[in-house]
C-alpha positions as CSV (number, residue, x, y, z in Angstrom):
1,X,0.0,0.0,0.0
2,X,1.0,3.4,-0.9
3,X,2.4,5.9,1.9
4,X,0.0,8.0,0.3
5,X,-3.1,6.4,0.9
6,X,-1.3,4.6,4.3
7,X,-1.8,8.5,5.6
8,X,-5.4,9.0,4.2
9,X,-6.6,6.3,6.1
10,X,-4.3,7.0,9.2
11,X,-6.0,10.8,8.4
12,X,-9.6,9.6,8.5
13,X,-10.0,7.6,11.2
14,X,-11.7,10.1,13.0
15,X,-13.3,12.5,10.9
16,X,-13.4,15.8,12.6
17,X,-16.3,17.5,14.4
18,X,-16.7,20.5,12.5
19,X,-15.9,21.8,9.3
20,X,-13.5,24.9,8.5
21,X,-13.9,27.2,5.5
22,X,-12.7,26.4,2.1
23,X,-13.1,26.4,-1.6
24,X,-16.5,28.0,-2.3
25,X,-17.7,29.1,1.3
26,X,-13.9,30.8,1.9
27,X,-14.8,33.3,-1.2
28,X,-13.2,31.4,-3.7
29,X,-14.2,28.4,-6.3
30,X,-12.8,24.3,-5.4
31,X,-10.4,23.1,-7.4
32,X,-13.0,21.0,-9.1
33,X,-14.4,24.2,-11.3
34,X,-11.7,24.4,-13.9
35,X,-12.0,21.0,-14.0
36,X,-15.9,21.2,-14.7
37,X,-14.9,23.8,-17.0
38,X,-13.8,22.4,-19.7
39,X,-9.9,22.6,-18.6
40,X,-9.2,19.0,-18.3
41,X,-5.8,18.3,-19.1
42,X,-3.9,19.0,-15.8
43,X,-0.4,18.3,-15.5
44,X,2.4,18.3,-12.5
45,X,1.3,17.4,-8.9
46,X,-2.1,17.0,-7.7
47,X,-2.6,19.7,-4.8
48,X,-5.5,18.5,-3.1
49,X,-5.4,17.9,0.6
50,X,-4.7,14.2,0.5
51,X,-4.1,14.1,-3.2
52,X,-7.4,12.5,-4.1
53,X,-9.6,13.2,-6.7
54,X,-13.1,11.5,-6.9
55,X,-15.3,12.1,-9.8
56,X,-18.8,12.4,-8.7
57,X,-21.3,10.7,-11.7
58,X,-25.3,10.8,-11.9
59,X,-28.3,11.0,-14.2
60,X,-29.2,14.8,-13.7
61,X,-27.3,17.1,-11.4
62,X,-28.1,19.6,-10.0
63,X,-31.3,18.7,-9.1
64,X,-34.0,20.2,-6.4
65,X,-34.3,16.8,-4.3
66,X,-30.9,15.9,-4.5
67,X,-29.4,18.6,-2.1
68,X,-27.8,15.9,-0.2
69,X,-25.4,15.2,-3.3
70,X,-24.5,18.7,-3.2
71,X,-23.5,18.6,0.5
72,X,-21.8,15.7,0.2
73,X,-20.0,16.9,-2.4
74,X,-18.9,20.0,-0.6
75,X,-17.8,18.2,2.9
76,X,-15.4,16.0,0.6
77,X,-14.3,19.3,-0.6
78,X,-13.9,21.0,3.0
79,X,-11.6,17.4,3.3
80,X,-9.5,18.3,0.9
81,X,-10.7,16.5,-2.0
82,X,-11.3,17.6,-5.5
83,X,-14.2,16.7,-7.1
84,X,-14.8,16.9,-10.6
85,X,-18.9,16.7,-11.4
86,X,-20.6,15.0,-14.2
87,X,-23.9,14.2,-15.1
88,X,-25.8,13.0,-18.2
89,X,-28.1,16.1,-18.4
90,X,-29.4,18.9,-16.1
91,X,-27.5,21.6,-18.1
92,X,-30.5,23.3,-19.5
93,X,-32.4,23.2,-15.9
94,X,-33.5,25.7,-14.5
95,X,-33.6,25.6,-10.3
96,X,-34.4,27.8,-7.8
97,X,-31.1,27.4,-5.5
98,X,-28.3,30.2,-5.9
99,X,-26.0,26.9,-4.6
100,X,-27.7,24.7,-7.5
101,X,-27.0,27.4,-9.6
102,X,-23.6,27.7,-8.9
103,X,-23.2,23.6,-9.0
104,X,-24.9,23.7,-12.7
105,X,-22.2,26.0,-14.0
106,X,-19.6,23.7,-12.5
107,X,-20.7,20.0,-14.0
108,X,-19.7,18.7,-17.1
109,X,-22.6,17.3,-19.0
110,X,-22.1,14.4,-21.2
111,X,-25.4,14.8,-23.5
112,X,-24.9,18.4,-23.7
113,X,-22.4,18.1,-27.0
114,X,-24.8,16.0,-29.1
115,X,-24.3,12.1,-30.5
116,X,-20.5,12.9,-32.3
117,X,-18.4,13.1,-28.9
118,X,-19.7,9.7,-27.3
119,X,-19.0,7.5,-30.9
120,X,-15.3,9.2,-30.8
121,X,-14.6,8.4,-27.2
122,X,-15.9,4.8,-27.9
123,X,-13.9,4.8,-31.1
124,X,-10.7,5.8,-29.2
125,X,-11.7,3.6,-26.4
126,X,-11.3,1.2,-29.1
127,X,-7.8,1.9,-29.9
128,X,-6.4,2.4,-26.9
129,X,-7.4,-0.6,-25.3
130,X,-9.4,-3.5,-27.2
131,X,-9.5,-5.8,-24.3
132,X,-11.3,-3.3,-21.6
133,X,-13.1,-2.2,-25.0
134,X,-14.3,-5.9,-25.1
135,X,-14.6,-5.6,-21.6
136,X,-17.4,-3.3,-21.4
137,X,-19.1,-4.2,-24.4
138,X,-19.5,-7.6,-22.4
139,X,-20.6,-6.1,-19.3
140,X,-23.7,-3.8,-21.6
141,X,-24.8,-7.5,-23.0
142,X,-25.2,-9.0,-19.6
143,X,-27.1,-5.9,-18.6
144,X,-29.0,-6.3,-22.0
145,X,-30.6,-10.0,-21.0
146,X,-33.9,-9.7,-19.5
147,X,-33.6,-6.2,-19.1
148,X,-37.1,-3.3,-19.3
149,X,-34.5,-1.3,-21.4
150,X,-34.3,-1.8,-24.8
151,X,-31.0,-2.9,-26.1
152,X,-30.5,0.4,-28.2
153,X,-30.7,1.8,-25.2
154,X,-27.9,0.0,-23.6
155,X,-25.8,0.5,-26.4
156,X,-25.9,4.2,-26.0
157,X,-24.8,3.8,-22.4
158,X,-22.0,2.0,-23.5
159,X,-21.0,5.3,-25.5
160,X,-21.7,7.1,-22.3
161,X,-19.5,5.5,-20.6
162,X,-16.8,5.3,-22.9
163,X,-17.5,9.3,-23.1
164,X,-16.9,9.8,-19.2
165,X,-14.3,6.8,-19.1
166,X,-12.5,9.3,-21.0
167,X,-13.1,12.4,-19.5
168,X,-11.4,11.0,-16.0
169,X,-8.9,10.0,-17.0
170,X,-8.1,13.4,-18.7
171,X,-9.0,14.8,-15.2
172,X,-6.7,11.8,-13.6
173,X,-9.5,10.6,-11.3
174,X,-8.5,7.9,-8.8
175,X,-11.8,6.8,-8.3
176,X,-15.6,7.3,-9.4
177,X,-18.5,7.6,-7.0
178,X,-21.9,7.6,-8.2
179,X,-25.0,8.3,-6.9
180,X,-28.3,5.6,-7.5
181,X,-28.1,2.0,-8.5
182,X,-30.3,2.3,-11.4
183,X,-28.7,3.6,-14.8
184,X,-26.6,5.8,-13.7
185,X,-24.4,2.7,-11.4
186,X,-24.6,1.0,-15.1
187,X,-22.5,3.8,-16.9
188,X,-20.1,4.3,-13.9
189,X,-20.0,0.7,-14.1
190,X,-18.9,0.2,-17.6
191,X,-16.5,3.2,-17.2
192,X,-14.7,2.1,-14.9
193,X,-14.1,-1.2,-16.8
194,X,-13.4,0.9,-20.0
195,X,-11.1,3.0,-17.5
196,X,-9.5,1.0,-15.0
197,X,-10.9,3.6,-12.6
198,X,-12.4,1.4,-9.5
199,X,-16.4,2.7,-8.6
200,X,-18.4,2.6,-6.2
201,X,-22.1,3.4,-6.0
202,X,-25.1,4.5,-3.0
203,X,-28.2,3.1,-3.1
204,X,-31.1,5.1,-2.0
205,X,-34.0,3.3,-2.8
206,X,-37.0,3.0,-3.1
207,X,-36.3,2.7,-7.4
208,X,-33.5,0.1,-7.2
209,X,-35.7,-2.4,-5.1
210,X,-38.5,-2.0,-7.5
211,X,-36.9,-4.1,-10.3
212,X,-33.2,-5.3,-8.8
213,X,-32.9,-8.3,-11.1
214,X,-33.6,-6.4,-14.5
215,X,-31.0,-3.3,-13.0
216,X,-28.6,-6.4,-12.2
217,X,-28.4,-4.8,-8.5
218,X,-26.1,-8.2,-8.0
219,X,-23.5,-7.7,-11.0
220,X,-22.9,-3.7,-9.9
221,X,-22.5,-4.9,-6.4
222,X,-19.8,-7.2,-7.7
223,X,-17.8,-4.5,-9.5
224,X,-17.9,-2.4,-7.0
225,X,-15.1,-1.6,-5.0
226,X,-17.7,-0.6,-2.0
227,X,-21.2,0.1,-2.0
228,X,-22.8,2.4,0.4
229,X,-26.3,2.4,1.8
230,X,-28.3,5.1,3.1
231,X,-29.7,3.5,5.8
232,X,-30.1,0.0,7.8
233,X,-33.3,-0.6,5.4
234,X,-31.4,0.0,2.6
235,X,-28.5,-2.3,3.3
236,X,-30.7,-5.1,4.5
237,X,-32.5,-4.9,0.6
238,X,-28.6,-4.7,-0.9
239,X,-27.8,-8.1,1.2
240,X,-31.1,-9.2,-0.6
241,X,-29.7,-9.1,-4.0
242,X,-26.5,-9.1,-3.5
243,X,-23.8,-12.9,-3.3
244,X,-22.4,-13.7,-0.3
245,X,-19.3,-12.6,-0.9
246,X,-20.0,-9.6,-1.7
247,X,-21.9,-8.2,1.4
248,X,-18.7,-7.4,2.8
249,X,-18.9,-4.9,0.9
250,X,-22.1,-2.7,1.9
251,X,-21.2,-0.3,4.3
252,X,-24.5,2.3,5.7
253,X,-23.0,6.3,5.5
254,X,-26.4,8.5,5.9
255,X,-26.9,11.3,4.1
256,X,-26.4,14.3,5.9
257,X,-26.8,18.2,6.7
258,X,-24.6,21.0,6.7
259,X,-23.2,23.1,9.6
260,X,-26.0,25.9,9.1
261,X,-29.2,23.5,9.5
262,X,-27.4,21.0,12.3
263,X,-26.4,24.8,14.2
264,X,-29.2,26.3,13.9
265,X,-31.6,27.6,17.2
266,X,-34.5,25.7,16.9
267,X,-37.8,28.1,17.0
268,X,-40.6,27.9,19.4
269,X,-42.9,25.4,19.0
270,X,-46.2,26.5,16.6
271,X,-49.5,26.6,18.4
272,X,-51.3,26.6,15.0
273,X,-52.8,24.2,13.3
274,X,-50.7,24.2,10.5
275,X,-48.8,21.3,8.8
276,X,-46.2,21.2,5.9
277,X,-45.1,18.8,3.3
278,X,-41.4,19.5,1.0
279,X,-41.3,17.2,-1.7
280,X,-41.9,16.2,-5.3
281,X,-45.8,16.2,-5.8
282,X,-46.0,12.9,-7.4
283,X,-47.9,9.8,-6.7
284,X,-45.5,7.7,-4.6
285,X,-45.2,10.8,-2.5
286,X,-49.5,10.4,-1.8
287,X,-49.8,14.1,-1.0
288,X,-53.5,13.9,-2.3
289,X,-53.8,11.6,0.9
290,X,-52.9,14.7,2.7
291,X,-55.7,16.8,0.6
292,X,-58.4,14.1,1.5
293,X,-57.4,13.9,5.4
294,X,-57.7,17.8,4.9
295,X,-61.2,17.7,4.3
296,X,-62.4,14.9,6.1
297,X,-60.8,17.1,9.7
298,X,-62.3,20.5,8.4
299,X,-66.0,18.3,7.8
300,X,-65.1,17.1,11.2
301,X,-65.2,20.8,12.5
302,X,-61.7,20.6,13.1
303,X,-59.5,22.7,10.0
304,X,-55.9,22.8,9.8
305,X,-53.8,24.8,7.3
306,X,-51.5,22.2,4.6
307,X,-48.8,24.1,2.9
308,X,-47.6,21.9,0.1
309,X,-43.8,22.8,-1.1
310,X,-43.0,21.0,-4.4
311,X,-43.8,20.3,-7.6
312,X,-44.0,17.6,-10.2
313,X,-45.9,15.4,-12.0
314,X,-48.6,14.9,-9.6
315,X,-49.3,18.9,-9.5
316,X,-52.6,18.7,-12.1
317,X,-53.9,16.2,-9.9
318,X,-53.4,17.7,-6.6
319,X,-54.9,21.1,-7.8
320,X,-57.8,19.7,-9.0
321,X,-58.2,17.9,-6.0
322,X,-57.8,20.8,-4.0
323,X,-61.0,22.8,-5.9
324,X,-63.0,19.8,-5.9
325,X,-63.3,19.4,-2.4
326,X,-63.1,23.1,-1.7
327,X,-60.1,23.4,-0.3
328,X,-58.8,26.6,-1.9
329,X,-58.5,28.4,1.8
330,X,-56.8,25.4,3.7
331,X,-54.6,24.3,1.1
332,X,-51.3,26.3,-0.4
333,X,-49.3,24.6,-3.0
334,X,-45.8,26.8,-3.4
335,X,-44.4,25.0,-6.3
336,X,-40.4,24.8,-6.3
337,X,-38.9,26.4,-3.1
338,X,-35.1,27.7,-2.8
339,X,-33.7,26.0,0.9
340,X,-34.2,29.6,2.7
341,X,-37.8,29.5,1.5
342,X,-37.9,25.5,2.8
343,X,-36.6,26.3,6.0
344,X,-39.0,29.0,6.4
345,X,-42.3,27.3,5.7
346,X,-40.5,23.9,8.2
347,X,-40.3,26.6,10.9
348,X,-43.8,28.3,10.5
349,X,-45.4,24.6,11.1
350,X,-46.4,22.6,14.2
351,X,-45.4,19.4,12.3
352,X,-43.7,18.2,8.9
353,X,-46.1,15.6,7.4
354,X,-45.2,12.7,4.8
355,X,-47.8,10.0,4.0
356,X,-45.3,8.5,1.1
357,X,-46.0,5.2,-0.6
358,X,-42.3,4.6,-0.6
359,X,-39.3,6.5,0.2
360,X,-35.5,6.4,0.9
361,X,-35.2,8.3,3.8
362,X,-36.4,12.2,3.0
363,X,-33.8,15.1,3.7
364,X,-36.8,17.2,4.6
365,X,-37.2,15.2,7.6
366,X,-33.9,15.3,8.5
367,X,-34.3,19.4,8.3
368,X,-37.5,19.3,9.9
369,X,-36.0,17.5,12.7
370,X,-33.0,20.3,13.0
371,X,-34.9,22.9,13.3
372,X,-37.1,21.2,16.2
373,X,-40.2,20.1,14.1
374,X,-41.8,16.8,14.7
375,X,-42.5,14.7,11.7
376,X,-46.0,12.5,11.1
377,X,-45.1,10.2,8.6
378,X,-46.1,6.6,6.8
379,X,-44.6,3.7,8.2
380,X,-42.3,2.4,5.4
381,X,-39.0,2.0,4.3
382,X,-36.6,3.2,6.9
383,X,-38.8,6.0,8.3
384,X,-39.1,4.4,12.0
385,X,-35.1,5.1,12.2
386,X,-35.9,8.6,12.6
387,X,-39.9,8.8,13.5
388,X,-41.0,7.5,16.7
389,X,-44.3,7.4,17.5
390,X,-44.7,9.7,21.1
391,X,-40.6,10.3,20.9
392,X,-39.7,11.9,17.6
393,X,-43.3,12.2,16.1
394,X,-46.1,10.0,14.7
395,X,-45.8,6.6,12.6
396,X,-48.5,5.7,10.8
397,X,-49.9,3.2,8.4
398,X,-49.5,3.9,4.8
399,X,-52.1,4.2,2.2
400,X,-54.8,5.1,4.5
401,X,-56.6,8.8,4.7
402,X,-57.7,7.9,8.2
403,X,-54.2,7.0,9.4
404,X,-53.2,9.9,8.5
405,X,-56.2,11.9,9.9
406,X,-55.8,10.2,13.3
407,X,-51.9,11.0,13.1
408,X,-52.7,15.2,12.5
409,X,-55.5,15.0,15.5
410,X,-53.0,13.7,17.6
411,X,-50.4,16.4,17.1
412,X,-53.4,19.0,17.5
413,X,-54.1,17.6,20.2
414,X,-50.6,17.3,21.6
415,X,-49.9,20.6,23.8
416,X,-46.6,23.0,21.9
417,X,-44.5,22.0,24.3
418,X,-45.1,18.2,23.8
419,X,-44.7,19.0,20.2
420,X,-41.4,20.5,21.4
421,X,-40.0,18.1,23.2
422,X,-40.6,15.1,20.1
423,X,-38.5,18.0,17.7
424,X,-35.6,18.0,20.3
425,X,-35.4,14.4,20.6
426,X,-35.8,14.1,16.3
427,X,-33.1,17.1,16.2
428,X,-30.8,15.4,18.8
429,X,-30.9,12.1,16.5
430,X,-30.0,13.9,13.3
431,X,-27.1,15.5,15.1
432,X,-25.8,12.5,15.9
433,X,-26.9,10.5,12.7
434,X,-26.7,12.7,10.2
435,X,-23.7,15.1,9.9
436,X,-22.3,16.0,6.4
437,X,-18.6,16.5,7.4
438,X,-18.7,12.9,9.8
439,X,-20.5,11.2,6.8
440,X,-18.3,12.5,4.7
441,X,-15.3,11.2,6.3
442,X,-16.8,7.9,6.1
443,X,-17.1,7.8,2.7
444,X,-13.9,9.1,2.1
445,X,-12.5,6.3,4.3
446,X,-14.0,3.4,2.3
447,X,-12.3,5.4,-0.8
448,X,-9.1,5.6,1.0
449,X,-8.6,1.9,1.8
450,X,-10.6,0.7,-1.3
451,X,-7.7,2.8,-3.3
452,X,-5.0,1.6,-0.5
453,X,-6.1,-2.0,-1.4
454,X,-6.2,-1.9,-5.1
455,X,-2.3,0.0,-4.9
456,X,-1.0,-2.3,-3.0
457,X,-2.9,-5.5,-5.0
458,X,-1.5,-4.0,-8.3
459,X,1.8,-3.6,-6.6
């Protein structure tokens, strides 16, 4: 092994307890930007703080619900790592965020120059090495059989790859990290057999559990240098699909927040009846479950106000649903919110509520809890290792407008300071949970020794 990565691990084995200013939040851009640029062809020394760089890879960055890339992102960067972005698209979108703004501008986009630069990079892919050419061409067949993508389709992901393949090694990434197991692990997986860059993926769920064996969860577990998890649900559905041998290598690092929402005061508790939901309005999110417990409480003589922060496919639907039932008054949909205007509608609630057919584990509930709110939300997935019912909020059963009802009439009828005490104890879990900079360190700790590991096995 390396003295270099010898000291990264040595480095990381306890990651520190805050975070000091660098790159962007000292006034200046990382080192990633000229990368991101354009400016790939870097020469001489690397100069980042422990002379790792890790290319970050998903389907569309930046992206309103995937905040917790962009942190992550930027504690590896307050670590002293550069990180050169890419994505497939996202160029052309437009956000609400001043930081997804600035994250846009600083991703390379592999779509964004048209068909001509993905069949030269798989041309010169070609030529400069026909056995990892073979390779990967091997790896898109087996993802090909019995596959809900068509094989076309799988053939221009081999040109992706072959496209970012080349791209990091210009930028002289040591290894690839991607975010979701779906087709964005499939790219960073043939790229990093087109490459000889190691890769590693996280798993949020609830999409990769849908359909693991046509995704081939198994094979990109196998390839994998390491594969993290999100949470203890989400590892226990990666041992699922995964061969024995490989479970060694699933290791849980939690998404996490930043300094400013894990410092913040926490507000008073809100004696209003008013609840909020963050999120994309779309159906496994069932926020017209929320509209229809709505009415049936105000029919009940007991009216709340729902402030509903998103937007998506579901939005037609949910409007209509709100003038249907008359709801016009007790219902406020926001559309896309910036994080200052999310923090603001979190604090100005009694309770965060999320009724989802299926989910990861939400960010928003993580922030809800920082800032002292308690969270209502459906029983599934990994919710109950945050929500408590009585401790951290209310767990209810999913799919069922009554649950739900019962679950908002017992936080009314919970006194503020109850209310209170279940957002310290959520806000004292997420502290110790769910910490950017700490999770950070553990990922980069897993890179560290999968890179320490491959050295010295090369050696």
């Amino acid at each position: 092994m390396s003295s270099r990565f010898r000291a990264a691990r040595i480095r990381l084995a306890g990651p520190p307890d805050g975070l000091q200013p660098h790159g962007a939040t000292a006034g200046r851009l990382p080192k990633s930007d000229a990368l991101a640029s354009g400016r790939w062809r870097r020469r001489g020394p690397r100069t980042s703080g422990l002379g790792v760089i890790v290319g970050y890879f998903t389907n569309q960055y930046p992206k309103v619900s995937h905040t917790f890339i962009r942190r992550e992102i930027a504690a590896l960067e307050e670590h002293g790592v550069t990180v050169p972005r890419w994505a497939l698209r996202g160029w052309d979108a437009v956000v609400a965020d001043p930081l997804d703004a600035a994250e846009l501008r600083r991703t390379r986009y592999l779509l964004q120059r048209g068909f001509v630069p993905l069949l030269g990079a798989a041309l010169r892919a070609l030529i400069r090495s026909p056995r990892r050419w073979v390779g990967g061409l091997r790896l898109t067949w087996r993802m090909m059989h019995r596959s809900e993508r068509s094989a076309a389709k799988h053939l221009v992901t081999f040109l992706e790859a072959a496209l970012l393949a080349r791209e990091m090694r210009d930028a002289r990434v040591d290894h690839l990290h991607v975010h979701f197991g779906t087709n964005a692990a499939e790219v960073g997986m043939i790229a990093s057999a087109l490459s000889g860059i190691p890769y590693s993926f996280t798993v949020h769920g609830p999409g990769e559990f849908d359909a693991p064996l046509a995704l081939k969860l198994g094979l990109k577990i196998e390839r994998a240098s390491f594969v993290v998890a999100i949470t203890d649900f989400c590892a226990s559905q990666l041992f699922r699909w995964s061969a024995p041998g490989d479970r060694g290598k699933i290791h849980v690092v939690h998404c996490g927040l930043s300094r400013d929402f894990l410092d913040a005061e926490p507000t008073a508790p809100v004696a209003a009846a008013r609840f909020v939901n963050v999120g994309r309005l779309c159906p496994e999110k069932a926020q017209y479950l929320l509209v229809a417990a709505v009415a049936q409480l105000k029919a009940a003589g007991t009216p709340v106000r729902l402030t509903l922060v998103g937007d998506g496919d579901s939005r037609a639907e949910v409007d209509a649903e709100i003038a249907r039932l008359g709801l016009a008054d007790d219902v406020t949909v926001t559309g896309w919110a910036d994080e200052a205007r999310v923090r603001a509608e979190l604090v100005a609630a009694r309770a965060m509520v999320m009724p989802s057919f299926a989910e990861g584990l939400p960010i928003v509930v993580m922030e809800a809890f920082a800032l002292g709110r308690p969270v209502l939300a459906a029983n599934v997935a990994a919710m109950s290792e945050l929500v408590e019912t009585g401790e951290t909020g209310w767990l209810h059963s999913p799919g069922s407008v009554g649950a739900v009802v019962d679950a908002m009439a017992a936080c009314m009828a919970a006194t503020p300071e109850e209310c209170g005490r279940m957002g310290q104890a959520g806000r004292a879990r997420v502290r110790a949970r769910h910490d950017a900079g700490h999770e950070a360190g553990k990922l980069l700790a897993l890179i560290a020794a999968s890179l320490g590991e491959d050295r010295h096995a090369a050696a």
